[in-house]
PDB file of N, CA, C and O in Angstrom:
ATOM      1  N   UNK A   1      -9.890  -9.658 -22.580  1.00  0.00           N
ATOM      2  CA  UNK A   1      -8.491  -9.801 -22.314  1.00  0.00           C
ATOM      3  C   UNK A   1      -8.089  -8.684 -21.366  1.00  0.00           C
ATOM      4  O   UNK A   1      -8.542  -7.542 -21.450  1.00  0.00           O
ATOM      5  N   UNK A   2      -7.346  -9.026 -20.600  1.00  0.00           N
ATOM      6  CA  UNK A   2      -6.523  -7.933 -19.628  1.00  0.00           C
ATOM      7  C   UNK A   2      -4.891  -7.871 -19.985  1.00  0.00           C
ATOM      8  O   UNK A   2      -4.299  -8.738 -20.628  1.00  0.00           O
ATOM      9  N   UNK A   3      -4.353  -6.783 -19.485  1.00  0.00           N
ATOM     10  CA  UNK A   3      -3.070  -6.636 -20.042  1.00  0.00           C
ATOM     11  C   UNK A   3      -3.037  -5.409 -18.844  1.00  0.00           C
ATOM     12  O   UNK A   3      -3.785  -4.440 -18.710  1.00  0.00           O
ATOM     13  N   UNK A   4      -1.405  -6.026 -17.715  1.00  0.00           N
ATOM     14  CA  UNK A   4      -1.154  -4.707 -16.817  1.00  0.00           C
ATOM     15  C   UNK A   4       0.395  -4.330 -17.259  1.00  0.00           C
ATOM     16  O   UNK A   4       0.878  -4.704 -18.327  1.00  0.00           O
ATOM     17  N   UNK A   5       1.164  -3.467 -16.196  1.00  0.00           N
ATOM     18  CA  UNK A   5       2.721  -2.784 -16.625  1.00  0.00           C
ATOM     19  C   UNK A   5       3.591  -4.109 -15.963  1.00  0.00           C
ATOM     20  O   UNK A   5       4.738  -4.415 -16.288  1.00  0.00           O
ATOM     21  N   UNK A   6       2.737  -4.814 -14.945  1.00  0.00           N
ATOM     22  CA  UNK A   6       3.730  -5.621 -14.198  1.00  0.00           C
ATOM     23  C   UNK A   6       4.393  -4.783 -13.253  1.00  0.00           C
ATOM     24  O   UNK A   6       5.237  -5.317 -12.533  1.00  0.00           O
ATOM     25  N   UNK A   7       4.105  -3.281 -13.098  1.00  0.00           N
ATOM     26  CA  UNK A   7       5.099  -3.153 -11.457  1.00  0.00           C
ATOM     27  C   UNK A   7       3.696  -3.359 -10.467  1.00  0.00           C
ATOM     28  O   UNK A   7       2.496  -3.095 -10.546  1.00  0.00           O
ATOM     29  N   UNK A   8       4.563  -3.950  -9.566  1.00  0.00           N
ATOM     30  CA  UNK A   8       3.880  -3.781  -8.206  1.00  0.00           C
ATOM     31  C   UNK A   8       3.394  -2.818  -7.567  1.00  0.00           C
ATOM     32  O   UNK A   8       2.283  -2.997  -7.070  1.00  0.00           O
ATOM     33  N   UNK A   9       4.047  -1.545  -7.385  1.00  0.00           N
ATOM     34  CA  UNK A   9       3.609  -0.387  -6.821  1.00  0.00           C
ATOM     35  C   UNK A   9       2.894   0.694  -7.237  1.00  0.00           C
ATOM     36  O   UNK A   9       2.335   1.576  -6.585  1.00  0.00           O
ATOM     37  N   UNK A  10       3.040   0.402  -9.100  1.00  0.00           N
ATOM     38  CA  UNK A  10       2.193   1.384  -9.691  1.00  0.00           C
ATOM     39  C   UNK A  10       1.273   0.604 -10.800  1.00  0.00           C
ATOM     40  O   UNK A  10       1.439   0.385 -12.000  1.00  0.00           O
ATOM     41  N   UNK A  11       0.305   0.305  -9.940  1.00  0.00           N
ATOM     42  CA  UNK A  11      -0.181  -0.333 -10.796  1.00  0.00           C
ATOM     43  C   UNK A  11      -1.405   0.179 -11.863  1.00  0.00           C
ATOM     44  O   UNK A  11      -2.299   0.995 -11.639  1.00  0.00           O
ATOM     45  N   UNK A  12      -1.076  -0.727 -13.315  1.00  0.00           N
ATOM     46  CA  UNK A  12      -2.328   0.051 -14.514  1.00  0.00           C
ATOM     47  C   UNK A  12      -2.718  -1.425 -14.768  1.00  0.00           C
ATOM     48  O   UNK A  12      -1.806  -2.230 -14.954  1.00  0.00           O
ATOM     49  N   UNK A  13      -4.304  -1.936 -14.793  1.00  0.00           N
ATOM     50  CA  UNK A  13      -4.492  -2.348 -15.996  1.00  0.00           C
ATOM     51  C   UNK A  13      -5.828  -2.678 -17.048  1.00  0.00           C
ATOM     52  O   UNK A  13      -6.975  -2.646 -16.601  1.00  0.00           O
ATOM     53  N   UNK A  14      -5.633  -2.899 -18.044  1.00  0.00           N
ATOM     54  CA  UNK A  14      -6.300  -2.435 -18.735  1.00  0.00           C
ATOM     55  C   UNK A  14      -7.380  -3.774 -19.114  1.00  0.00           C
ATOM     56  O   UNK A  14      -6.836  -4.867 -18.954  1.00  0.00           O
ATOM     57  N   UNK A  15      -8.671  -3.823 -19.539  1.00  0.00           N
ATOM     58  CA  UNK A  15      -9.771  -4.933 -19.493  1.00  0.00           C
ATOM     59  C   UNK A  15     -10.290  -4.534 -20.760  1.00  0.00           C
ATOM     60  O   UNK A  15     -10.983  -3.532 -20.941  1.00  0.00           O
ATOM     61  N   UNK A  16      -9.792  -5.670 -21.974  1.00  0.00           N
ATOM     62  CA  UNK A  16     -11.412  -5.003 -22.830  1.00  0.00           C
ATOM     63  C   UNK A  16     -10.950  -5.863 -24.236  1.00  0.00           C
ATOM     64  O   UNK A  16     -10.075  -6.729 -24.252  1.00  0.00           O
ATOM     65  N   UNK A  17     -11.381  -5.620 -24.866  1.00  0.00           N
ATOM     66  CA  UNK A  17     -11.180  -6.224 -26.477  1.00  0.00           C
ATOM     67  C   UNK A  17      -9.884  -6.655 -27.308  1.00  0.00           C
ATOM     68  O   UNK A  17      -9.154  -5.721 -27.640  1.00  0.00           O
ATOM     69  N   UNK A  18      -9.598  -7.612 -27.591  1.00  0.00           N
ATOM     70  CA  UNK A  18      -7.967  -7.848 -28.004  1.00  0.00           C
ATOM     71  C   UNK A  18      -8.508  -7.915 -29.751  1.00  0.00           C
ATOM     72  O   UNK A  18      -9.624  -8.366 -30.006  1.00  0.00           O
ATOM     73  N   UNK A  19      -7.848  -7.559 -30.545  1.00  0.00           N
ATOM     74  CA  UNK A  19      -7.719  -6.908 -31.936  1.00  0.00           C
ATOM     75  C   UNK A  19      -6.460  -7.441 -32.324  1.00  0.00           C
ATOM     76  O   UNK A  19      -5.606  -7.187 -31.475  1.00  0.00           O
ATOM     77  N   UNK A  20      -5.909  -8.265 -33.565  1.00  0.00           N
ATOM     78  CA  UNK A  20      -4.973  -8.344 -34.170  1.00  0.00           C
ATOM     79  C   UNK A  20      -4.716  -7.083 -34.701  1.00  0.00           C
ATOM     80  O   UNK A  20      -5.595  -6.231 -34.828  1.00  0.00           O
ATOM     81  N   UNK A  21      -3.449  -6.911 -35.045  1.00  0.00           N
ATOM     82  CA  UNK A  21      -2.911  -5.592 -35.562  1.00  0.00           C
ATOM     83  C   UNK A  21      -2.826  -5.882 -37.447  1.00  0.00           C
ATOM     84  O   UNK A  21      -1.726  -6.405 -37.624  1.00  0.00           O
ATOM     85  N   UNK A  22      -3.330  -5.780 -38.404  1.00  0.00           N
ATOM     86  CA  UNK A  22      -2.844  -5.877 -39.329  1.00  0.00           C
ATOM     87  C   UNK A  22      -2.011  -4.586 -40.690  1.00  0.00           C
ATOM     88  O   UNK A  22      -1.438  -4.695 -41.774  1.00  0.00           O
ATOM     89  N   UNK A  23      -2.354  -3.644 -39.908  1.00  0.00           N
ATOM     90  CA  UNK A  23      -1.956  -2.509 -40.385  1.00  0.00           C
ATOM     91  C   UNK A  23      -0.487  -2.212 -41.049  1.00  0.00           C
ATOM     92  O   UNK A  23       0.252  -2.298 -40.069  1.00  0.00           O
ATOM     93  N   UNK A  24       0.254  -1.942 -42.064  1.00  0.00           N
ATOM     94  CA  UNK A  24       1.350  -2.208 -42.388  1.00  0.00           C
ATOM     95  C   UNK A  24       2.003  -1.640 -41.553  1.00  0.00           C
ATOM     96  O   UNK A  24       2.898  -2.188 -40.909  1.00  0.00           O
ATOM     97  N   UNK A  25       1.474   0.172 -41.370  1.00  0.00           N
ATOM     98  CA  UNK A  25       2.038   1.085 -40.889  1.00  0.00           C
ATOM     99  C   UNK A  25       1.781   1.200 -38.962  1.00  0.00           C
ATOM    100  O   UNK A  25       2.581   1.917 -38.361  1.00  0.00           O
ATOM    101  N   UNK A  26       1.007   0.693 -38.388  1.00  0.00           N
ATOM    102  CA  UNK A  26       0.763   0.392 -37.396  1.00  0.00           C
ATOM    103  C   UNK A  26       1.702  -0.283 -36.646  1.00  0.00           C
ATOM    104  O   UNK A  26       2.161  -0.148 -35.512  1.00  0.00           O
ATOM    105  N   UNK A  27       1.962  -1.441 -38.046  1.00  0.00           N
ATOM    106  CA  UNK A  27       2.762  -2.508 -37.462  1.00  0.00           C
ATOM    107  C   UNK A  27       4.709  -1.705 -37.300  1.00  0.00           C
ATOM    108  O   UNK A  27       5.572  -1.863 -36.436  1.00  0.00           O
ATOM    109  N   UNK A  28       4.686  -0.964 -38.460  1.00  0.00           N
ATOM    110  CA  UNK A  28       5.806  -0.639 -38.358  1.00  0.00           C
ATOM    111  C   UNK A  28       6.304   0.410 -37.189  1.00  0.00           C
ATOM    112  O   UNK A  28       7.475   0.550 -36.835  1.00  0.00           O
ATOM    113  N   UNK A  29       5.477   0.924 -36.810  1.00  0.00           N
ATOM    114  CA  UNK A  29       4.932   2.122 -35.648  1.00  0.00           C
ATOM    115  C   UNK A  29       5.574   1.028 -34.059  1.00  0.00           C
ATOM    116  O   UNK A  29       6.340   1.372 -33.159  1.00  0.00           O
ATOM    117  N   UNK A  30       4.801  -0.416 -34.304  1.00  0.00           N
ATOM    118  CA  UNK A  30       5.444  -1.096 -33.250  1.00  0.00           C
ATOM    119  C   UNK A  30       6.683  -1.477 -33.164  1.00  0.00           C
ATOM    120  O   UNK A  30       7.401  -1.150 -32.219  1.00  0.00           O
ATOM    121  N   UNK A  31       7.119  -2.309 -34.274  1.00  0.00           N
ATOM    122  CA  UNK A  31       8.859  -2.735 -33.931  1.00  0.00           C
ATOM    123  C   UNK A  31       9.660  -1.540 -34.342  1.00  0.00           C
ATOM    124  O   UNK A  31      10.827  -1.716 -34.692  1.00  0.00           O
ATOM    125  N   UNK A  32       8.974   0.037 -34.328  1.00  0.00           N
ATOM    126  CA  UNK A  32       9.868   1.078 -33.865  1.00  0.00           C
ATOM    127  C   UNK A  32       9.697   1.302 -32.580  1.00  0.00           C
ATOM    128  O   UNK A  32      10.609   2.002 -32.141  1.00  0.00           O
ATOM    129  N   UNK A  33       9.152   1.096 -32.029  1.00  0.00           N
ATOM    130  CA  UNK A  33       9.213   1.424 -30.576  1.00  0.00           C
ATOM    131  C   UNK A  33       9.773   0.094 -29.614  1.00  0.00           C
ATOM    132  O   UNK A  33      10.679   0.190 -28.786  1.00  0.00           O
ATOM    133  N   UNK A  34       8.914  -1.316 -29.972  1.00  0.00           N
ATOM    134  CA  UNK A  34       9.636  -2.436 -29.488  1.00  0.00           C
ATOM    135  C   UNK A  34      10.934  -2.568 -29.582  1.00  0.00           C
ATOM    136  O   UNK A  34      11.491  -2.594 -28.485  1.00  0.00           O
ATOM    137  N   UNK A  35      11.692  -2.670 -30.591  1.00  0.00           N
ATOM    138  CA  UNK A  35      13.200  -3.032 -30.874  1.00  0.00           C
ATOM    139  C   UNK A  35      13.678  -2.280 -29.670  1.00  0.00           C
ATOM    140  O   UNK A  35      13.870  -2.802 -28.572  1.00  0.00           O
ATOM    141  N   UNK A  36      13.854  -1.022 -29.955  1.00  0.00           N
ATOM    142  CA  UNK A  36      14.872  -0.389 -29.250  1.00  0.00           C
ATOM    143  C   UNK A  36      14.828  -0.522 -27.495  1.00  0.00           C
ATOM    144  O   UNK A  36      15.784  -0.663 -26.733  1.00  0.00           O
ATOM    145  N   UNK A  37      13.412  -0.424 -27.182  1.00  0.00           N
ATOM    146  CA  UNK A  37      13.005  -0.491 -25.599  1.00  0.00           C
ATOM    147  C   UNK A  37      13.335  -1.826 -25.116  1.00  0.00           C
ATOM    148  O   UNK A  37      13.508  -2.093 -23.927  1.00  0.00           O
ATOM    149  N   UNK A  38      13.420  -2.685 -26.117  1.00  0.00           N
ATOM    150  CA  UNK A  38      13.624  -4.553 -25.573  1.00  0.00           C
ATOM    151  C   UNK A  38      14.977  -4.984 -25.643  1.00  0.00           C
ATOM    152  O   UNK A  38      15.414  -5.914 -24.965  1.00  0.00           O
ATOM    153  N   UNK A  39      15.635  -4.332 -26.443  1.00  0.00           N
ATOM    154  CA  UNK A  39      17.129  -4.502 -27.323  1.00  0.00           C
ATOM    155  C   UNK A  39      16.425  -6.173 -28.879  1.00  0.00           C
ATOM    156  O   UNK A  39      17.223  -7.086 -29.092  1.00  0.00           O
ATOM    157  N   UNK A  40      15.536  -6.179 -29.361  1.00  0.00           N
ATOM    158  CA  UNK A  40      15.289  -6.786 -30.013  1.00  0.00           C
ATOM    159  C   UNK A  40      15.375  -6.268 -31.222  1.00  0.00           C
ATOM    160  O   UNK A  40      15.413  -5.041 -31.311  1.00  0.00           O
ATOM    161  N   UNK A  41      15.429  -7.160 -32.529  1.00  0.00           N
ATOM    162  CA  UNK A  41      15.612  -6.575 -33.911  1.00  0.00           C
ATOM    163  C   UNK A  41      13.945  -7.284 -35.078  1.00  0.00           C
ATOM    164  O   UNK A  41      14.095  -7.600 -36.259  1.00  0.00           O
ATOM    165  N   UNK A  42      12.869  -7.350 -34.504  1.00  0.00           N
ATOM    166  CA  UNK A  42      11.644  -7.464 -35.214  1.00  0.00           C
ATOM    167  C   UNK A  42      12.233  -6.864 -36.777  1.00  0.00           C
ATOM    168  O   UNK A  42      13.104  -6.113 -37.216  1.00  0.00           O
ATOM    169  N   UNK A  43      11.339  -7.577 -37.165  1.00  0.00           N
ATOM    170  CA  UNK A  43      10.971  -6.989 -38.587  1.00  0.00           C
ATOM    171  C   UNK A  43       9.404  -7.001 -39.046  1.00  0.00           C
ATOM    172  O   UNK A  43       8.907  -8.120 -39.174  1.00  0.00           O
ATOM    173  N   UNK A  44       8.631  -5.945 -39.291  1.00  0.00           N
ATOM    174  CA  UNK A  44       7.277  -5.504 -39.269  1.00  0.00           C
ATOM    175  C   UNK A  44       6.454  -6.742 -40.550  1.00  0.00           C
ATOM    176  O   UNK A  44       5.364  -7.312 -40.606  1.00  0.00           O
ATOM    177  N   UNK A  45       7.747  -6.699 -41.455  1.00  0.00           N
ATOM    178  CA  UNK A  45       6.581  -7.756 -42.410  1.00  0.00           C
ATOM    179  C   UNK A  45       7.117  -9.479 -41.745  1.00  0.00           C
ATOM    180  O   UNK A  45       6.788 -10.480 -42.382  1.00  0.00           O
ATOM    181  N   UNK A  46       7.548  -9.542 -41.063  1.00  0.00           N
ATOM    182  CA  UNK A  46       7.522 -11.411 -40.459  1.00  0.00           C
ATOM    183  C   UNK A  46       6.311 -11.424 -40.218  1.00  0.00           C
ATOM    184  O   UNK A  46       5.428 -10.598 -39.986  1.00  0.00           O
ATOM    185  N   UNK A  47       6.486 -13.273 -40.380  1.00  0.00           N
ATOM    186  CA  UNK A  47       4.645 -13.914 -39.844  1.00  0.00           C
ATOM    187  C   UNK A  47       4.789 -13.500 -38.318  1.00  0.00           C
ATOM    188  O   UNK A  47       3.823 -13.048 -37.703  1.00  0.00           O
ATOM    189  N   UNK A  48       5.802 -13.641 -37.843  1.00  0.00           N
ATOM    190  CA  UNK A  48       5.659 -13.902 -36.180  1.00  0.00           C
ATOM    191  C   UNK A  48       4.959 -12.394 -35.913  1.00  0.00           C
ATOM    192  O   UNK A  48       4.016 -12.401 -35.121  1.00  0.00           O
ATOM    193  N   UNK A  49       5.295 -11.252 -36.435  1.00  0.00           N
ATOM    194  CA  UNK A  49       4.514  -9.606 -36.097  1.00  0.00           C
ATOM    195  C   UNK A  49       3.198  -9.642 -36.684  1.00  0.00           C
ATOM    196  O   UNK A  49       2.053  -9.544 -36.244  1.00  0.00           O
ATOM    197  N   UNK A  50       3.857  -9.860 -38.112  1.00  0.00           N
ATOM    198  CA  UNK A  50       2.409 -10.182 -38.904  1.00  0.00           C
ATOM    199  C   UNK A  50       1.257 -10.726 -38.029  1.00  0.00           C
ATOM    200  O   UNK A  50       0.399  -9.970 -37.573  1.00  0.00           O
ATOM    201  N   UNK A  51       1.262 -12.201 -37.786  1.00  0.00           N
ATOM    202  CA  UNK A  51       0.074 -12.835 -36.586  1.00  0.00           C
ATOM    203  C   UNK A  51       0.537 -12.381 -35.329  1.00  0.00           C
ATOM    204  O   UNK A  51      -0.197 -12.909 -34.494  1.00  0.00           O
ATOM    205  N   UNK A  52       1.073 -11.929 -34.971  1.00  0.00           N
ATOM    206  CA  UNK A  52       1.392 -11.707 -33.305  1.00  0.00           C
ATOM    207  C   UNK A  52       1.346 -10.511 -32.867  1.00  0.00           C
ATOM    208  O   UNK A  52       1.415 -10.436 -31.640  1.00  0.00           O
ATOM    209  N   UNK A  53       1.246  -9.471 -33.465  1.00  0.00           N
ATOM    210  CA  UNK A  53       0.355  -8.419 -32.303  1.00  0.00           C
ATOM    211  C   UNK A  53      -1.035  -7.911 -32.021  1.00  0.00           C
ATOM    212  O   UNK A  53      -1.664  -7.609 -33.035  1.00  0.00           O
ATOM    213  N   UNK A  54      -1.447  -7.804 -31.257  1.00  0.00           N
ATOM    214  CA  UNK A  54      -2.379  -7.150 -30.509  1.00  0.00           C
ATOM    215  C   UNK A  54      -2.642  -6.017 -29.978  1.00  0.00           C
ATOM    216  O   UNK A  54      -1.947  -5.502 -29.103  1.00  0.00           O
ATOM    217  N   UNK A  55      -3.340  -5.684 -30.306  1.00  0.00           N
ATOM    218  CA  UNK A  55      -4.232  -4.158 -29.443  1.00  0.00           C
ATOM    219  C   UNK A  55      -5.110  -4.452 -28.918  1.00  0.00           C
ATOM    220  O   UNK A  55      -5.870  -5.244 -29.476  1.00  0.00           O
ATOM    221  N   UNK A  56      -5.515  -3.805 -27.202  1.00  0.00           N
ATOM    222  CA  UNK A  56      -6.292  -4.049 -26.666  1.00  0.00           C
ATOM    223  C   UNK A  56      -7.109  -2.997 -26.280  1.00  0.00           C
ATOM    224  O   UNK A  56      -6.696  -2.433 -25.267  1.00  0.00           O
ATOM    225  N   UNK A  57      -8.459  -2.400 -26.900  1.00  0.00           N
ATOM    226  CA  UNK A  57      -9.260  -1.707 -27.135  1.00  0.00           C
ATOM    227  C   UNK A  57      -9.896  -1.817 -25.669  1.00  0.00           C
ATOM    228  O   UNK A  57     -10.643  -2.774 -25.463  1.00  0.00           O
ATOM    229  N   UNK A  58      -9.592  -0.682 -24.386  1.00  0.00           N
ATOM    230  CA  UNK A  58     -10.019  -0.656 -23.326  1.00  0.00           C
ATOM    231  C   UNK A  58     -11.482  -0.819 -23.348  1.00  0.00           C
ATOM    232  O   UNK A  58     -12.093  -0.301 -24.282  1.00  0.00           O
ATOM    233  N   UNK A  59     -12.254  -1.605 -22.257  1.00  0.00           N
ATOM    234  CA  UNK A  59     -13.286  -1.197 -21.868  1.00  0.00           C
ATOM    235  C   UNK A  59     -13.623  -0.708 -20.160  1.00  0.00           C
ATOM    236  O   UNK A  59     -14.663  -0.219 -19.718  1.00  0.00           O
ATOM    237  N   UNK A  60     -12.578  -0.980 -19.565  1.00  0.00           N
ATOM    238  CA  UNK A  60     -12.242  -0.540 -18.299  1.00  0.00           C
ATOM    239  C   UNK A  60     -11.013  -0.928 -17.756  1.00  0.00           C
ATOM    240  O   UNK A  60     -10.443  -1.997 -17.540  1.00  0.00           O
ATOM    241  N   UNK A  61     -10.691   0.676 -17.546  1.00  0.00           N
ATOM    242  CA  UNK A  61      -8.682   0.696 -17.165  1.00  0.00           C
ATOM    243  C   UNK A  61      -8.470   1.100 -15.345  1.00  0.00           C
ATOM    244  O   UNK A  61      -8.527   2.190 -14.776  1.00  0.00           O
ATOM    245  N   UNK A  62      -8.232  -0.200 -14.839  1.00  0.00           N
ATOM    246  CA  UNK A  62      -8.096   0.713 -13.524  1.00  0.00           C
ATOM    247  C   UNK A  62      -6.597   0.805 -12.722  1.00  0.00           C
ATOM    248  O   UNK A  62      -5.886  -0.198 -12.794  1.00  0.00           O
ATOM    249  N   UNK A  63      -6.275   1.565 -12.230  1.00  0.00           N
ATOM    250  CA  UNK A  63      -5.108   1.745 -11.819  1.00  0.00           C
ATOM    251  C   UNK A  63      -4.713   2.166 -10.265  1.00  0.00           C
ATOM    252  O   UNK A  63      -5.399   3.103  -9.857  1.00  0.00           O
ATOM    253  N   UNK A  64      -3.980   1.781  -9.551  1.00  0.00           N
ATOM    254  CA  UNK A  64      -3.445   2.205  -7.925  1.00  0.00           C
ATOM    255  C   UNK A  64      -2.146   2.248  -7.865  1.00  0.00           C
ATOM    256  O   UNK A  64      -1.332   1.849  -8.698  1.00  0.00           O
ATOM    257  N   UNK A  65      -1.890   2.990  -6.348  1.00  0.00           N
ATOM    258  CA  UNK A  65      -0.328   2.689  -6.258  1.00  0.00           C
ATOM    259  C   UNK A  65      -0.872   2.512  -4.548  1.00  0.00           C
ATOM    260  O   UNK A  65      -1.793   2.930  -3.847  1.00  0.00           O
ATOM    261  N   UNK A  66       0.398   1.571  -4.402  1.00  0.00           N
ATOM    262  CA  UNK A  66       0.586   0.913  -3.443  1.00  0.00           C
ATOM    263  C   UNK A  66       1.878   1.155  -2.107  1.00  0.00           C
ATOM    264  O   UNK A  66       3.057   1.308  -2.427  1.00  0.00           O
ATOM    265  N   UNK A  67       1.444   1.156  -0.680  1.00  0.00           N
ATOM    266  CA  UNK A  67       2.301   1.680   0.001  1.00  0.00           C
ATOM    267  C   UNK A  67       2.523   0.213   0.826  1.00  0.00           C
ATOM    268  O   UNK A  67       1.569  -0.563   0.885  1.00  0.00           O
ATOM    269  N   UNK A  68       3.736  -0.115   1.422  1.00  0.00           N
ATOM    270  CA  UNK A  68       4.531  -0.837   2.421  1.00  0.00           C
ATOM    271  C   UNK A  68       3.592  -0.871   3.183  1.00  0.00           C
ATOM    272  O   UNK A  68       2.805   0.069   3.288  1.00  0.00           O
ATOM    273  N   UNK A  69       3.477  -2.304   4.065  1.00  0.00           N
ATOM    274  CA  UNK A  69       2.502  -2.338   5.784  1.00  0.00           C
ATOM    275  C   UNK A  69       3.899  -2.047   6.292  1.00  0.00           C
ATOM    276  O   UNK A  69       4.959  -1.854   5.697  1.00  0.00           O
ATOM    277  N   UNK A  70       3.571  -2.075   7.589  1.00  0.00           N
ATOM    278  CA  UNK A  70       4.286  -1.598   8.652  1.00  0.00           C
ATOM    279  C   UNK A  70       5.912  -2.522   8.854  1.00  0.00           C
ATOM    280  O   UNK A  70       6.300  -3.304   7.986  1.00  0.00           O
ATOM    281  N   UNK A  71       6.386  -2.356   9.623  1.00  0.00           N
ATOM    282  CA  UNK A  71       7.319  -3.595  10.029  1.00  0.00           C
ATOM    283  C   UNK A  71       6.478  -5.033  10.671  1.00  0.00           C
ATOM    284  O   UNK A  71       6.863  -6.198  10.769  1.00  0.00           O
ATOM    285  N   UNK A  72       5.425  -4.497  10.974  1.00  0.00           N
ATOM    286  CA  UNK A  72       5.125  -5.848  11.908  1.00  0.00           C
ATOM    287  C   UNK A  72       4.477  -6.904  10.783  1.00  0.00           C
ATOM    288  O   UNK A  72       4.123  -8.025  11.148  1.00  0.00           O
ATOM    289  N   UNK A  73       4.313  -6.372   9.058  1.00  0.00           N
ATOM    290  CA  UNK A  73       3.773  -6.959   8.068  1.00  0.00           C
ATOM    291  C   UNK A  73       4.675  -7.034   7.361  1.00  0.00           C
ATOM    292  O   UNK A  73       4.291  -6.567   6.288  1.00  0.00           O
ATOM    293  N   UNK A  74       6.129  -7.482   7.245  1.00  0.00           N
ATOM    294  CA  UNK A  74       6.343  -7.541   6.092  1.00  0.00           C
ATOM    295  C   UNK A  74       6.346  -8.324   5.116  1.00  0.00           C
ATOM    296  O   UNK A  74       6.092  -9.519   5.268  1.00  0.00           O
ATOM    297  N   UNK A  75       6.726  -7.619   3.562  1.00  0.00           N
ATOM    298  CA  UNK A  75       5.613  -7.888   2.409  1.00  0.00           C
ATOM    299  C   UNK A  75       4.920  -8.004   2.358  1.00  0.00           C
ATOM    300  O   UNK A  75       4.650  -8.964   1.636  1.00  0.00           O
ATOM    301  N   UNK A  76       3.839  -7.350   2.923  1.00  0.00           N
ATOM    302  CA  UNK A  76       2.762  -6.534   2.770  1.00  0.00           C
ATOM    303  C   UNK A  76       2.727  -5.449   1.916  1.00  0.00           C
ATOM    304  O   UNK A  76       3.666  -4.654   1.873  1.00  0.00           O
ATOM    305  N   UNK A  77       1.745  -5.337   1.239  1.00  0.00           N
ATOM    306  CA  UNK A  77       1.454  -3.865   0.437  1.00  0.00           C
ATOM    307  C   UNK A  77       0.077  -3.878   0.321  1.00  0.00           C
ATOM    308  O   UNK A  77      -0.572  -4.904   0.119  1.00  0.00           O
ATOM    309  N   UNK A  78      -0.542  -2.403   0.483  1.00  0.00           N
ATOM    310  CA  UNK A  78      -1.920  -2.169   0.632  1.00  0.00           C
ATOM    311  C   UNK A  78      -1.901  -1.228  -0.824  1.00  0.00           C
ATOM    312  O   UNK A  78      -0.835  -0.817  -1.282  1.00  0.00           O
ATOM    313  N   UNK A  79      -3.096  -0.975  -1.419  1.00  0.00           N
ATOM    314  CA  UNK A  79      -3.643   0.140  -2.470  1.00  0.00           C
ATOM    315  C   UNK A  79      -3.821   1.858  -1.652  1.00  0.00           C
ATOM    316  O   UNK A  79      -4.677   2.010  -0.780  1.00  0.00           O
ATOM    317  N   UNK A  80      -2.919   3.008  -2.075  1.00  0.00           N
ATOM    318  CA  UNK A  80      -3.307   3.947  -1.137  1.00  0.00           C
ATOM    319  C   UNK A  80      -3.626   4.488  -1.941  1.00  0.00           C
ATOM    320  O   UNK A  80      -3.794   5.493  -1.250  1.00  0.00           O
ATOM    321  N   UNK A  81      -4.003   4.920  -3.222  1.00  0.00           N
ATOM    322  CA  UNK A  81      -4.875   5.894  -4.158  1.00  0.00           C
ATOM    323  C   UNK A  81      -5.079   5.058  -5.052  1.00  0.00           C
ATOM    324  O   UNK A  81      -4.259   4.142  -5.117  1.00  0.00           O
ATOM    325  N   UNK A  82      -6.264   5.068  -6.080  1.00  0.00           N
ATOM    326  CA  UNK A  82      -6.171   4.685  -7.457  1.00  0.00           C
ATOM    327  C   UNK A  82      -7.335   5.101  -7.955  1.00  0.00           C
ATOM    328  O   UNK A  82      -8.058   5.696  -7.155  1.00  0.00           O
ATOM    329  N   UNK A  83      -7.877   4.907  -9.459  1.00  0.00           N
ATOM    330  CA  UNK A  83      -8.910   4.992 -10.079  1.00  0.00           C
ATOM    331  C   UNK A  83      -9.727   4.351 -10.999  1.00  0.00           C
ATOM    332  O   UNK A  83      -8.990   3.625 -11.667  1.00  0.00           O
ATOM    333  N   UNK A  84     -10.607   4.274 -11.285  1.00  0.00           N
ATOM    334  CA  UNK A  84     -11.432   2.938 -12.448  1.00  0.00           C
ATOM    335  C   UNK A  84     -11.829   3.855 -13.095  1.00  0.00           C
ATOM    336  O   UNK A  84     -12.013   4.941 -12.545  1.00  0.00           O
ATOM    337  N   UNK A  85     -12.120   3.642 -14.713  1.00  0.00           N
ATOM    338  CA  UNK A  85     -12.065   4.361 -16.158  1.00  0.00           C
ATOM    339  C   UNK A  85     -12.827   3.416 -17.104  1.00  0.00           C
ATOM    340  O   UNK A  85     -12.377   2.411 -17.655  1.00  0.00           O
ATOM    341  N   UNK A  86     -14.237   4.000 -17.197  1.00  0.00           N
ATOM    342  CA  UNK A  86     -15.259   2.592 -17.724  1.00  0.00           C
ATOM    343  C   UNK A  86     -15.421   3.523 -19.061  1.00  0.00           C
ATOM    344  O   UNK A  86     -15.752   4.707 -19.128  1.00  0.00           O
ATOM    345  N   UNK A  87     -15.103   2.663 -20.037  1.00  0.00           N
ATOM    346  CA  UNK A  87     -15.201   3.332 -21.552  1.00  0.00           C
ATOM    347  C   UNK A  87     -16.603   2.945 -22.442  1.00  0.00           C
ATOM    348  O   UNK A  87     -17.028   1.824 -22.723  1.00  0.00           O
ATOM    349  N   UNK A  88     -17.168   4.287 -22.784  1.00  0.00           N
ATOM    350  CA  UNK A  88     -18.229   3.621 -23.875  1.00  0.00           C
ATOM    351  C   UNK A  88     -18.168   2.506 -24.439  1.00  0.00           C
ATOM    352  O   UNK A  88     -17.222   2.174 -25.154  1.00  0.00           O
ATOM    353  N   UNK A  89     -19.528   1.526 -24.102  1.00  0.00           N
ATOM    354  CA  UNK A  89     -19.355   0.405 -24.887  1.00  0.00           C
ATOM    355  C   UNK A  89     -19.415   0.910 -26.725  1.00  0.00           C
ATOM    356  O   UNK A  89     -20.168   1.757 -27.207  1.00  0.00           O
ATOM    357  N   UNK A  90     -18.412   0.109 -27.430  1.00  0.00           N
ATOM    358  CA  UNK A  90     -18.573   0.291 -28.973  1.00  0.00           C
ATOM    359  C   UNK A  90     -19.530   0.330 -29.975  1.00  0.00           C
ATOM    360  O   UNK A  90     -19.193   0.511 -31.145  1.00  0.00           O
TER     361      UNK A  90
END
């Protein structure tokens, strides 16, 4: 499974193992941080959290950021730095 941030210019993303979450406290760890960043109101013991989250246990994370082509391209965007991050296999 892959999973990126979705911006265009800075881009992360991540390649490797998808994991249900079943953890009580894990789970509650998420719809504290989800709710507030989404404006959503989760609740950690629903089926929908319960079966529906995921962790994705990297096995290679790569990331760039991206600069404008010229005027004579536009929308264009090229990669001007980035890096690849290959994780011990498990």
């Amino acid at each position: 499974m892959s999973v990126h941030t979705g911006n265009p210019t800075e881009v992360v993303v991540a390649e490797g193992t998808a994991l249900r979450v079943t953890d009580a406290a894990a789970l509650d760890d998420f719809v504290s941080a989800y709710n507030p960043k989404y404006g959503w109101n989760f609740d950690a013991t629903t089926e929908d959290v319960i079966n529906g989250v995921v962790a994705v246990v990297p096995d290679v994370v790569l990331a760039w950021t991206t600069t404008q082509a010229s005027d004579s391209s536009p929308g264009m965007a090229f990669p001007s730095a980035g890096g690849k991050w290959v994780f011990p296999t498990r």
